[in-house]
C-alpha positions in Angstrom: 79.3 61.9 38.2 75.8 64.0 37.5 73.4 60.8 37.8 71.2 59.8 35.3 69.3 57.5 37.4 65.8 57.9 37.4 64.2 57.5 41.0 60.7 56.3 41.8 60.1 56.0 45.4 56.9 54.3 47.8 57.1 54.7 51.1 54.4 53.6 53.8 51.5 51.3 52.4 49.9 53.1 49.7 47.8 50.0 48.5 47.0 48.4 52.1 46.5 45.2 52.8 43.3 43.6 51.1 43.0 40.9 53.0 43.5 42.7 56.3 40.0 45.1 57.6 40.5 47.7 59.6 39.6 48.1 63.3 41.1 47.6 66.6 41.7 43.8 66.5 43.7 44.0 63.1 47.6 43.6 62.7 49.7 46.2 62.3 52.4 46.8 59.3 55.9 45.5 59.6 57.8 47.7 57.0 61.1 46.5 55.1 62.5 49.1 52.9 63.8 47.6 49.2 66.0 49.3 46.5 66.5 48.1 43.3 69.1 49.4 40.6 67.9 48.9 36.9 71.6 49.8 34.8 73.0 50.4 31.7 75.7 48.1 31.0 78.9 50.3 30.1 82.0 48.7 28.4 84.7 50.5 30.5 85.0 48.6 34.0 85.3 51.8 36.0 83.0 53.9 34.4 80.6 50.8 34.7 81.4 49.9 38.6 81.0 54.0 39.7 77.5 54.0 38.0 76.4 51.2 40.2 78.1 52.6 43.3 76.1 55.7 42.2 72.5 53.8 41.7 73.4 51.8 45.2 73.9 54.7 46.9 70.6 57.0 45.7 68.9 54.0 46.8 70.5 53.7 49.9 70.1 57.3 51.0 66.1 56.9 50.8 67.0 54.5 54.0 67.1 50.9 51.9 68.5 48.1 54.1 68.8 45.6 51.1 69.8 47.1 47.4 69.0 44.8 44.5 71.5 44.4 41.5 71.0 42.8 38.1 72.3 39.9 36.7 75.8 39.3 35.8 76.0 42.7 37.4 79.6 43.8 36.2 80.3 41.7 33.4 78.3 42.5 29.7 75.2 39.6 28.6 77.8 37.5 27.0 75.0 34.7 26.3 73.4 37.1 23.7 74.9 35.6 20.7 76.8 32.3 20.1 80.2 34.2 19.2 79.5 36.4 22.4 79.6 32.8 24.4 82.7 32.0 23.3 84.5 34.8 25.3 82.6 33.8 28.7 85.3 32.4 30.5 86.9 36.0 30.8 84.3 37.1 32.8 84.3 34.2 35.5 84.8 35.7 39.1 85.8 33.7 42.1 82.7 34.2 44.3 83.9 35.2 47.6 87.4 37.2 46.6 86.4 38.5 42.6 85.4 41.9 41.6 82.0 41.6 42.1 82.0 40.2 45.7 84.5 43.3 46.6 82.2 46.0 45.1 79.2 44.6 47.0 81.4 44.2 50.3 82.3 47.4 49.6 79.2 49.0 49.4 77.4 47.3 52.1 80.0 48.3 54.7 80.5 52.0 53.4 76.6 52.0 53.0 75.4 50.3 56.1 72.9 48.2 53.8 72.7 44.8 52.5 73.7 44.7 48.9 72.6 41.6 46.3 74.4 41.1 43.4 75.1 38.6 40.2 78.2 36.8 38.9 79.4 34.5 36.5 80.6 32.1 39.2 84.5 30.2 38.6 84.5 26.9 40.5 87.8 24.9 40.4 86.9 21.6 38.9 84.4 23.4 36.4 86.9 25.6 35.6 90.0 23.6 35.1 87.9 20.8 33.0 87.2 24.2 30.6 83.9 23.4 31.4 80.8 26.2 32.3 80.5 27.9 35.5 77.6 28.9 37.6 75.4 31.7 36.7 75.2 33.0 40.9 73.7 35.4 43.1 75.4 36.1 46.6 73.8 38.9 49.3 76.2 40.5 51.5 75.7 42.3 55.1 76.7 45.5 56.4 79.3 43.9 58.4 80.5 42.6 54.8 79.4 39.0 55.8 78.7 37.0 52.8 74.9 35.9 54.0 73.8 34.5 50.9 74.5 32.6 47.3 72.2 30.5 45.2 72.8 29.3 41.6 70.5 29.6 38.7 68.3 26.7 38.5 67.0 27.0 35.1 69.1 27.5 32.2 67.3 29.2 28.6 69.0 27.8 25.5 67.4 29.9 22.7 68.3 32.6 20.1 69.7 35.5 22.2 69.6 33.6 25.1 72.1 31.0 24.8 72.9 30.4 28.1 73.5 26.1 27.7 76.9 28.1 26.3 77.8 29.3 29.7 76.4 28.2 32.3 76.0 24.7 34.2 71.9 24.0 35.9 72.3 25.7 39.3 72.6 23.0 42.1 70.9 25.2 45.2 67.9 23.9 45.7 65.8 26.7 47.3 67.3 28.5 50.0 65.8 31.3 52.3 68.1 33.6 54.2 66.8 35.7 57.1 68.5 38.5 56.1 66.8 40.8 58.8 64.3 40.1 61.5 61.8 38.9 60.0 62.5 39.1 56.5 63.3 36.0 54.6 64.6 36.1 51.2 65.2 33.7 48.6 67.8 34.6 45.8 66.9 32.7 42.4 68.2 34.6 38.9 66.3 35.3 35.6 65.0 32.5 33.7 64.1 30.8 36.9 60.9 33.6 37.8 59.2 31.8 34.9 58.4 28.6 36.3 55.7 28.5 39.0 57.1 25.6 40.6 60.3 27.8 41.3 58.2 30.3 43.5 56.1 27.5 45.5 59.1 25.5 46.6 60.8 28.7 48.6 57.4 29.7 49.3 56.9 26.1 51.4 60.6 26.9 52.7 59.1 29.5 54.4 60.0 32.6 52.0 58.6 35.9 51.7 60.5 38.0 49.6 62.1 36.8 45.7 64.4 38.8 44.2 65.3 37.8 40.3 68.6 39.4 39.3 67.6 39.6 35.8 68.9 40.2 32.0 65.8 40.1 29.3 65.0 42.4 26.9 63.7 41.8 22.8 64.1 38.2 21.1 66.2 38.7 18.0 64.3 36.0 15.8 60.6 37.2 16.9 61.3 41.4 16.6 57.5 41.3 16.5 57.2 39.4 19.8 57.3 42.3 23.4 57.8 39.8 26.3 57.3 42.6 28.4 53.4 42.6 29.4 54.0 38.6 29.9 56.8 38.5 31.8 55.9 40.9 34.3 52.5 39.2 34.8 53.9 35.7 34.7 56.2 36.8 37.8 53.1 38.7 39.8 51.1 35.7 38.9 53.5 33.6 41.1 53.5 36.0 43.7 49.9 36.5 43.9 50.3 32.0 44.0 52.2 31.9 47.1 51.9 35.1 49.5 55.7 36.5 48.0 57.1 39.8 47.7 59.0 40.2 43.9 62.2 42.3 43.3 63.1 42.4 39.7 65.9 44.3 38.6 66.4 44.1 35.2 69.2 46.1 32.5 68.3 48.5 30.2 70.3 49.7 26.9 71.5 47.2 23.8 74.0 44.8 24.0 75.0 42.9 21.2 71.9 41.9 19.1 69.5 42.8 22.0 67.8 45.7 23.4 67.0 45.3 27.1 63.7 46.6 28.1 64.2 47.5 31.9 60.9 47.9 32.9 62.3 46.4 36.6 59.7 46.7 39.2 58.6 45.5 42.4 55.1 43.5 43.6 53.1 42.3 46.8 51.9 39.3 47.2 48.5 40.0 45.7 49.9 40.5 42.6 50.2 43.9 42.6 53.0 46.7 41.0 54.0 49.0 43.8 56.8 50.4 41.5 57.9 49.7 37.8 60.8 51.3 36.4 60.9 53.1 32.4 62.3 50.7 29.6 64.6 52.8 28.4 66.7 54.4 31.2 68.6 53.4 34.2 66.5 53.8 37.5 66.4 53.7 41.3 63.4 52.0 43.0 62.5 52.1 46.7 59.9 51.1 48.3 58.1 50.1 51.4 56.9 46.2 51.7 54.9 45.6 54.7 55.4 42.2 55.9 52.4 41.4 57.6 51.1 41.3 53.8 52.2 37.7 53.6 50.9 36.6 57.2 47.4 38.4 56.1 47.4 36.5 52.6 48.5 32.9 54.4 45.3 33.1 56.5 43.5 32.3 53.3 45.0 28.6 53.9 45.9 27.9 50.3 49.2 26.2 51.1 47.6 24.6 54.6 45.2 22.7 52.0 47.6 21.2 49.5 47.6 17.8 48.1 51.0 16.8 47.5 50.6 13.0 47.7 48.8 13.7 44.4 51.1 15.7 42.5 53.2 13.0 41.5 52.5 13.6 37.9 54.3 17.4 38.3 57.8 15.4 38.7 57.6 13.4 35.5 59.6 14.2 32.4 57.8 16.3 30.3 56.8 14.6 27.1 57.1 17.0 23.9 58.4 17.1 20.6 61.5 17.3 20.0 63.2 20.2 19.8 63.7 22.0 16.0 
């Protein structure tokens, strides 16, 4: 297959740290090469899986040790449209033995890399009550150990994103997997990287890097409305917040009455793009993220100075119209 993978590369630490001077006494970089594959969703299975096998392994020949997939990575966004919803349950996947477990096993252990991926997640009970599953994302090693899987916490429930259809609230929590030295990840999906109190729990937990598995693109009732600029911001706002790494891949292409908007990219934790993929073709990040970023930024003492006794208020039910 001749790719058609666009590939934006960062390597060493272009931007430096800001918060770190230089001299004798300062710290040095600890480096953690990321890839990311922003795809096109195809309908035929094969054609679909060997594109992704293609995208992980262009990222995984710059030397990525973790390769970052988007959301409901082999199945199409069946949440886009109510009629859409009603064909979900052909897409749920048992999580450790389906389809999209064996690809990422598969490419991990061919690959030598950890590969993160996104399911539509089958779970007996759910399943044989015909009620929704899990919308989940699960990291694998290159031993083909299953080192990670956290359900999405927040659900969206709006035209083109009618996800209540599908999907039950995660049940995680916040989890943080060391999934090399150094180098703790937390795995939330999509909808979640919009709430700031998402982002400061696993940064208390003692994460570092997020990666948001993602599928957004236009709003089919507002075809005025570009989330774009505001999404991207929202999510390096919450990095810059709490000292954390971002990975977002997103899709590209149109799937029922939505056009993705790719635009997948990758921050520090001052809030800063190291590398932002084009809206309207599948792409291949990799880049450098130097650790020491987050130890530099945590000096500061923002979290050391908290208040929690006082945020009480932050766990009430929110008080709002109702709904139209």
């Amino acid at each position: 297959m001749s790719t058609d993978y666009a590939l934006l590369t960062s390597f060493g630490s272009p931007l430096g740290s800001p918060a770190r001077s230089a001299g004798p006494h300062a710290p040095a970089s600890r480096m953690l090469r990321v890839g990311l594959v922003q795809m096109r969703w195809r309908p035929d299975p094969q054609e679909h899986a060997d594109s992704l096998r293609e995208g992980v392994r262009l990222a995984a020949a710059q030397g990525a040790e973790i390769v970052c997939l988007p959301e409901l990575t082999l199945s199409p966004y069946f949440a886009a449209a109510k009629e859409l919803a009603a064909t979900a349950g052909a897409y749920l996947e048992d999580l450790e033995n389906g389809p999209t477990a064996i690809l990422a096993t598969e490419l991990a252990t061919d690959l030598g890399c950890a590969v993160h991926a996104s399911l539509y997640e089958a779970v007996g009970a759910v399943e044989a009550a015909g009620a929704a599953g899990y919308n989940t994302a699960i990291c694998v090693g290159p031993d083909g150990t299953l080192l990670a899987r956290t359900r999405k916490t927040h659900i969206p429930r709006f035209p083109g994103y009618h996800e209540d259809l599908c999907f039950q609230p995660g049940d995680s929590g916040f989890p943080v997997h060391e999934i090399m030295p150094g180098a703790k990840f937390g795995f939330p999906t999509c909808w979640d990287q919009w709430f700031p109190e998402l982002a400061r729990a696993y940064a208390l937990n003692e994460a570092g890097i997020l990666v948001y598995p993602t599928a957004i693109g236009s709003e089919p009732e507002l075809p005025w409305f570009d989330t774009a600029p505001v999404w991207e911001h929202m999510i390096t706002a919450n990095g810059l917040a709490n000292a954390l790494f971002m990975i977002v891949p997103n899709r590209t292409g149109a799937e029922g009455p939505i056009t993705f908007y790719g635009s997948s990219f990758m921050s520090d934790p001052y809030g800063r793009v190291l590398l932002r993929a084009p809206r309207d073709r599948p792409a291949v990040l990799v880049a450098d993220l130097d650790l020491q970023q987050r130890a530099d930024w945590l000096e500061f003492g923002l979290l050391r100075t908290r208040r929690p006794e006082l945020y009480g208020p932050l766990t009430e039910p929110v008080r709002l119209k109702p709904e139209p």
